[in-house]
C-alpha positions in Angstrom: -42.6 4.3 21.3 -42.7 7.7 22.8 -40.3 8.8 25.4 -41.3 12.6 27.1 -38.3 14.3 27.7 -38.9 16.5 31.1 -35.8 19.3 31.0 -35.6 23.0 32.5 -32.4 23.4 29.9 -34.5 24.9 26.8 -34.9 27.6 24.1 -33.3 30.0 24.4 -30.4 28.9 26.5 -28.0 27.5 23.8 -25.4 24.8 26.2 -24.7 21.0 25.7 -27.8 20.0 27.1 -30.0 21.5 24.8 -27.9 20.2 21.9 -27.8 17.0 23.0 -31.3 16.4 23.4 -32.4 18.7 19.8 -29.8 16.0 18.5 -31.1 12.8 19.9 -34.7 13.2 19.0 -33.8 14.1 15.2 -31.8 10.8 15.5 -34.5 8.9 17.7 -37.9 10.0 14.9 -35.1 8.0 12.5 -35.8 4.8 14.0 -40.0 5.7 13.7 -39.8 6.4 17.6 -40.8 10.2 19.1 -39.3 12.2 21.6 -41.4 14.6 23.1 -40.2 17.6 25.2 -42.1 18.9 28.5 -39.8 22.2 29.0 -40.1 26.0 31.0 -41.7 26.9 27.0 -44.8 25.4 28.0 -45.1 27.0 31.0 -44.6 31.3 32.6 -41.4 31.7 33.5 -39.6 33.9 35.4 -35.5 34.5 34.8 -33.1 32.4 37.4 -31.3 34.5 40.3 -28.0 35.2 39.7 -28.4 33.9 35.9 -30.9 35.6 34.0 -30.4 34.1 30.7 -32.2 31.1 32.2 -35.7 31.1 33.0 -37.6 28.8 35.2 -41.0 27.8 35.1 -44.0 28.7 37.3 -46.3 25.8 37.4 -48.2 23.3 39.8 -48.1 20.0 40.1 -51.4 19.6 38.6 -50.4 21.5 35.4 -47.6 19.0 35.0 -49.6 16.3 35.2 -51.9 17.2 32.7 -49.3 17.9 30.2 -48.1 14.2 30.5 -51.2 12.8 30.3 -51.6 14.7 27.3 -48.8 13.5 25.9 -49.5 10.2 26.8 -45.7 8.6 27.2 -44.6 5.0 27.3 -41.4 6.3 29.1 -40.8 8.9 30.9 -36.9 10.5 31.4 -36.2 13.8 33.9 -33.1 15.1 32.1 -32.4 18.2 35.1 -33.1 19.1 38.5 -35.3 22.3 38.1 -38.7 23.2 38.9 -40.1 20.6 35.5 -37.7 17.9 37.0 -39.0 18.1 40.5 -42.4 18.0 39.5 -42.2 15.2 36.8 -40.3 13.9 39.5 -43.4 14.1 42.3 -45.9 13.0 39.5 -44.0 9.8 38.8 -43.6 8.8 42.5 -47.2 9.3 43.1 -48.3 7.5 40.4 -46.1 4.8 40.9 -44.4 5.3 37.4 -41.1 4.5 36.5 -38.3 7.2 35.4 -35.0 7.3 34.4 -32.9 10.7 34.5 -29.8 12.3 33.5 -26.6 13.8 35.5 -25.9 16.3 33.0 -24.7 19.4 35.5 -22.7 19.4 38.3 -24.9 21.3 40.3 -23.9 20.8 43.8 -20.2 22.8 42.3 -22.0 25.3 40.6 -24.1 26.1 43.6 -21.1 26.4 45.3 -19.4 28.4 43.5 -22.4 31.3 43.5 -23.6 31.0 47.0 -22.2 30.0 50.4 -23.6 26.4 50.4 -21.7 23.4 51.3 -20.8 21.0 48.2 -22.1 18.0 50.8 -25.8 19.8 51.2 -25.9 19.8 47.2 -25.0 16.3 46.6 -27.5 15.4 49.4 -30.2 16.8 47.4 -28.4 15.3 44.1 -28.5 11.5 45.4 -32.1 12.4 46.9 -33.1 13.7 43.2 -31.5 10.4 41.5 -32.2 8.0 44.5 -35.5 7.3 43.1 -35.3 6.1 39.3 -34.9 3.6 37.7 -31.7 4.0 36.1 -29.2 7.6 35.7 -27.2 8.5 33.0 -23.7 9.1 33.3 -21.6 11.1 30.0 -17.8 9.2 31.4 -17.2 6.5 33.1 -15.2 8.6 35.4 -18.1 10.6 35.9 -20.0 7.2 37.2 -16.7 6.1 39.5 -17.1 9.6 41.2 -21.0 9.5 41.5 -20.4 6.5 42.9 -18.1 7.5 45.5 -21.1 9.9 46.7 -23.2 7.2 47.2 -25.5 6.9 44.0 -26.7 4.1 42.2 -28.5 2.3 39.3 -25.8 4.3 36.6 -25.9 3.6 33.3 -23.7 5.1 30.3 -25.1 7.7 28.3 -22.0 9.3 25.5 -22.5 12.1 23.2 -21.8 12.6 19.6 -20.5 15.2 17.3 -22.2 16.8 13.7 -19.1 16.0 11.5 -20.5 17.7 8.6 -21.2 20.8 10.1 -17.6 20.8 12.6 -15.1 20.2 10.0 -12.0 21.8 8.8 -12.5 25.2 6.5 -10.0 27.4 4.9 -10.6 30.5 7.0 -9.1 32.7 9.3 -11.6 35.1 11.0 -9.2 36.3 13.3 -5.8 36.7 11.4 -3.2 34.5 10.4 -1.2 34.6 14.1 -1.9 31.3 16.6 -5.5 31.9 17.7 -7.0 29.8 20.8 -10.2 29.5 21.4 -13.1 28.9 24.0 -16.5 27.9 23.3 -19.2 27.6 26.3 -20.9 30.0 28.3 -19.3 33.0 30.2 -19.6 32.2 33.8 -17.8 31.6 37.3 -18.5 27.8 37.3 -16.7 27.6 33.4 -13.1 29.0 35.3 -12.7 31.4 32.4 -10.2 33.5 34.0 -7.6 30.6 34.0 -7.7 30.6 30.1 -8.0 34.7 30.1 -4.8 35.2 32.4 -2.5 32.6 30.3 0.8 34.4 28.9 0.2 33.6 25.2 1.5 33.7 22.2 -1.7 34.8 20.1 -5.0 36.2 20.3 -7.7 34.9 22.4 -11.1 34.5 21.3 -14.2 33.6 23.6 -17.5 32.7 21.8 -20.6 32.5 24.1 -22.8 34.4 26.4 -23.2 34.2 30.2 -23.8 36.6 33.6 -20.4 36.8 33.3 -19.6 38.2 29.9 -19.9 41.7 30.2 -17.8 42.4 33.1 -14.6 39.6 31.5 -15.1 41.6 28.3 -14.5 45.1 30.0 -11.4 43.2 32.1 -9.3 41.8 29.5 -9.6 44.5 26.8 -7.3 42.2 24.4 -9.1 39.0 23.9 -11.9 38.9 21.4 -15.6 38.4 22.5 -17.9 37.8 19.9 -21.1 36.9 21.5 -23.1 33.8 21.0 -23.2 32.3 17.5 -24.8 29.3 16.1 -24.6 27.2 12.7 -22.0 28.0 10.4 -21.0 30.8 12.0 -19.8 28.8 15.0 -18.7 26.9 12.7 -16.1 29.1 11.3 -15.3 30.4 14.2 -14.1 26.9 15.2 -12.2 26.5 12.2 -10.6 29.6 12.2 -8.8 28.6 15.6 -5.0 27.1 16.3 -5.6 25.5 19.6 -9.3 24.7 21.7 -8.8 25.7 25.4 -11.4 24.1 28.0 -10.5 25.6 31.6 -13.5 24.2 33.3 -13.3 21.9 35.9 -16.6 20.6 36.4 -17.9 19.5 33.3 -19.4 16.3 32.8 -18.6 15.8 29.0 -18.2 18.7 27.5 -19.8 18.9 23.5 -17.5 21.7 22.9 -14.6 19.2 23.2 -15.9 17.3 20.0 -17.1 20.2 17.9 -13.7 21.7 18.4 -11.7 18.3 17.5 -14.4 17.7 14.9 -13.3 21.1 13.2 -9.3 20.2 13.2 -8.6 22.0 16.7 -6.2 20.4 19.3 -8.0 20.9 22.4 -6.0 21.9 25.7 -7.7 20.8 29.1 -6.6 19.9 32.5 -6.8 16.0 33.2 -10.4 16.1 35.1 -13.6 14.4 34.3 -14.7 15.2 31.0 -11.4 16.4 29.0 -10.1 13.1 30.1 -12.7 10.8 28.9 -12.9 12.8 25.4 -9.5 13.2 24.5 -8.0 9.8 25.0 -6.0 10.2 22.1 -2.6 12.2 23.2 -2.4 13.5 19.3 -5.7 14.7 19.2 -5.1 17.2 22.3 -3.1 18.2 25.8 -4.3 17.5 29.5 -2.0 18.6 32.0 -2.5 20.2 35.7 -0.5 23.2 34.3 -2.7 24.9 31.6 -0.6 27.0 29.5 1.3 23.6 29.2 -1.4 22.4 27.6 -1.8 24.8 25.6 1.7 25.3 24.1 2.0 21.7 24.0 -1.4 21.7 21.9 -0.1 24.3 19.6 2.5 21.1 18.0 0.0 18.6 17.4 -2.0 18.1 13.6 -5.7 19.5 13.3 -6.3 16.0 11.4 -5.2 13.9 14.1 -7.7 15.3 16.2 -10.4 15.5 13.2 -9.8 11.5 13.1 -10.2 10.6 16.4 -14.0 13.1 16.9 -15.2 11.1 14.2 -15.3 8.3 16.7 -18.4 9.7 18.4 -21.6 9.1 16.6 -24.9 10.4 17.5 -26.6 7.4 15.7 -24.4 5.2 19.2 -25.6 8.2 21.3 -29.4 7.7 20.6 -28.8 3.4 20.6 -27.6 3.9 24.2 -30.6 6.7 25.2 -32.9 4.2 23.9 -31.3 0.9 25.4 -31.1 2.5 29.1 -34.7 3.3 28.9 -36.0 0.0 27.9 -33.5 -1.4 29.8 -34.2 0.5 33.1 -38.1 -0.9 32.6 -37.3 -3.8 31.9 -39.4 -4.0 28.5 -37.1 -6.9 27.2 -39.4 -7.0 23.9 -38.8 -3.3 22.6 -35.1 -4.0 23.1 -35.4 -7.0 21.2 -36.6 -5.0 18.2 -34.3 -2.3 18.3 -31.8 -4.7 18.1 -33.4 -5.7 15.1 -33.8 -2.7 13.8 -30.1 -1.9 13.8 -29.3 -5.5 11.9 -31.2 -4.4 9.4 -30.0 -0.9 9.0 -26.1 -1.5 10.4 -24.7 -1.4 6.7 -26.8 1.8 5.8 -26.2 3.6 9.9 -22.0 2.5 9.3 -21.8 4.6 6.0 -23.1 7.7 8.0 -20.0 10.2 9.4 -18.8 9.8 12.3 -19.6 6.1 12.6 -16.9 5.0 14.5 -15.4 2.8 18.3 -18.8 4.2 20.0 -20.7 2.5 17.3 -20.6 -1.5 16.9 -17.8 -2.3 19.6 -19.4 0.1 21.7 -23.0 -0.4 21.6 -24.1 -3.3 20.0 -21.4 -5.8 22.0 -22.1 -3.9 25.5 -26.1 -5.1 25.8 -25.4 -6.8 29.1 -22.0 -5.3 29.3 -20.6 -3.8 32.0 -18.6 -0.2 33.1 -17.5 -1.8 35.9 -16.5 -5.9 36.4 -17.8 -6.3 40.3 -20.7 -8.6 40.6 -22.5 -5.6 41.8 -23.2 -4.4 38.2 -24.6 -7.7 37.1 -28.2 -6.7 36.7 -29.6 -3.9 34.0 -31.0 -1.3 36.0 -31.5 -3.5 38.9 -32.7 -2.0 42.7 -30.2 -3.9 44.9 -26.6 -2.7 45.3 -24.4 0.0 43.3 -25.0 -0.7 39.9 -23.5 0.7 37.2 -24.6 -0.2 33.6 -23.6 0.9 30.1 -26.2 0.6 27.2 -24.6 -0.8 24.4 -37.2 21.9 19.9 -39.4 22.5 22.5 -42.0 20.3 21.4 -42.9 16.7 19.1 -42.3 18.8 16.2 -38.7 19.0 16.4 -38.3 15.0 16.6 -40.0 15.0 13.3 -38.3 17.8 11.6 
């Protein structure tokens, strides 16, 4: 089966987006399926106003098309809303081809937050993105209760995982042996940095990550620590080397960072929004409260292997089940799910031994074909076309899915 991936969220932006997918096809070629990646790489590009770090591509229509027939895709998922999304978008309506897509990015706020443009407009062009496939991806189910409220449809569950061999605990302390707390993420208005940067403290604050905002925070609040972006086992340490995680955004969807953090023995501190409150369930694995320093203090108490137990609940070998259960289950290819479900029998002991196998596995995924987010006889059909449904599923090229 191959499954073309059509995303403007590529190398080199390093965000949760681009994890998630460089993830989910090393976990999909497991299973002998392929993802394959149509992405600004392919194309010229040119950087994005306002936020230079991302580049969007110049193409036609009739350049995307020929990429896709190239590829030649069984399915085809539109993962954002930029110029390679629209476009796979128009190719798929015209040809009278099914898509799914993901609602990774809260656009409409982060629009909003750059320009003067009314959060209503945005979500009119959000539902008039989404409004046409087959079935859209949700992170939270609190995500798919608000989406709903704005009047989309056809959602299905999507949840994320976490590397647990690379985010664990490590004896080190890059930043000295008084409380340290942490943020991970990119440096930008939408990410509500300044909350975390104008908290009274008792520590040092370290930011990690690069952004349109960076360089003007960094010159701001002379105190706290920048160190740039980092990757691999430098990230890693960095995590590890912190007392408390502190996520001030409030528009997240999911939020990776919350994991890796948790993952590496760091209590996060968050407000209670979408996102922070569908990752940290557990009250001993981090804080949520309206009042953020709160959080924080109240974060500083709890045990770094409280919140190491409760990350290794989220598997990527669940995340990539429920990618691949939404798309055959959003067209309707009852046969391919047939024999994924059979593929898991036959692997569950071998897929259970791997780290991180925990409640998004088995309870989550294999019990939850035909389940439900939601109990209203409105969600009764997978993927169907009539009413509000909302249903739960149980790099820049092939090469990386075969790495």
């Amino acid at each position: 089966m191959k499954v073309l991936v059509a995303t403007d969220a590529w190398y080199p932006q390093v965000n949760g987006v681009v994890c998630t997918y460089e993830r989910l096809a090393k976990e999909i070629a497991r299973r002998g399926e392929v993802l394959h990646f149509l992405t600004p790489q392919d194309f010229r590009t040119v950087p994005c106003p306002t936020y230079p770090e991302i580049r969007l591509a110049l193409t036609r229509p009739r350049k995307i098309a020929r990429a896709i027939e190239e590829i030649a895709p069984d399915f085809i998922h539109i993962a954002t809303e930029g110029p390679v999304g629209l476009m796979t978008r128009r190719y798929c309506i015209t040809r009278k081809r099914p898509f799914t897509t993901s609602y990774h990015t809260r656009f409409p706020e982060y629009v909003s937050a750059r320009l003067p443009i009314p959060l209503k407009l945005g979500y009119m062009f959000e539902r008039w993105f989404h409004g046409r496939a087959a079935g859209t991806f949700v992170a939270t189910p609190s995500l798919a209760s608000q989406l709903e409220e704005e009047g989309f449809e056809r959602l299905m569950y999507w949840s994320r995982g976490v590397d647990t061999e690379l985010f664990r605990p490590r004896p080190v302390r890059l930043f000295g042996d008084e409380p340290v707390f942490l943020y991970v993420g990119r440096i930008a208005v939408e990410k509500n940095i300044e909350a975390f940067l104008n908290l009274d403290l008792p520590g040092r604050k370290v930011l990690t990550g690069g952004g349109p905002q960076a360089a003007e925070l960094e010159k701001r609040y002379p105190d706290a620590i920048f160190t740039g972006p980092k990757h691999g086992e430098e990230l890693a340490e960095i995590y590890a080397s912190a007392d408390v995680f502190v996520f001030p955004s409030l528009t997240d969807t999911f939020g990776l960072v919350l994991l890796e953090a948790m993952a590496s023995g760091v209590p996060v501190a968050a407000y209670p929004v979408c996102g922070p409150k569908d990752v940290v369930t557990d009250p001993t694995a981090g804080a949520l409260h309206e009042d953020l320093r709160q959080a924080t203090l109240a974060a500083l108490d709890l045990k770094g292997e409280d919140a190491r137990d409760h990350a290794l609940k989220f598997s990527w070998e669940a995340s990539a089940d429920q990618f691949l259960e939404n798309v055959l289950a959003a067209n309707d290819v009852l046969p391919r799910r047939r024999a994924l479900a059979r593929w898991r029998a036959s692997n569950r002991s071998q897929i259970e031994r791997r780290p991180g196998w925990g409640e998004t596995g088995p309870s989550r995924t294999y019990a939850s074909i035909g389940g439900r987010l939601g109990d209203s006889a409105s969600t009764r059909k997978w993927g169907g076309r009539a009413g509000k449904s909302r249903v739960p599923a149980s790099p820049a090229n092939e090469k990386i899915a075969n790495d």
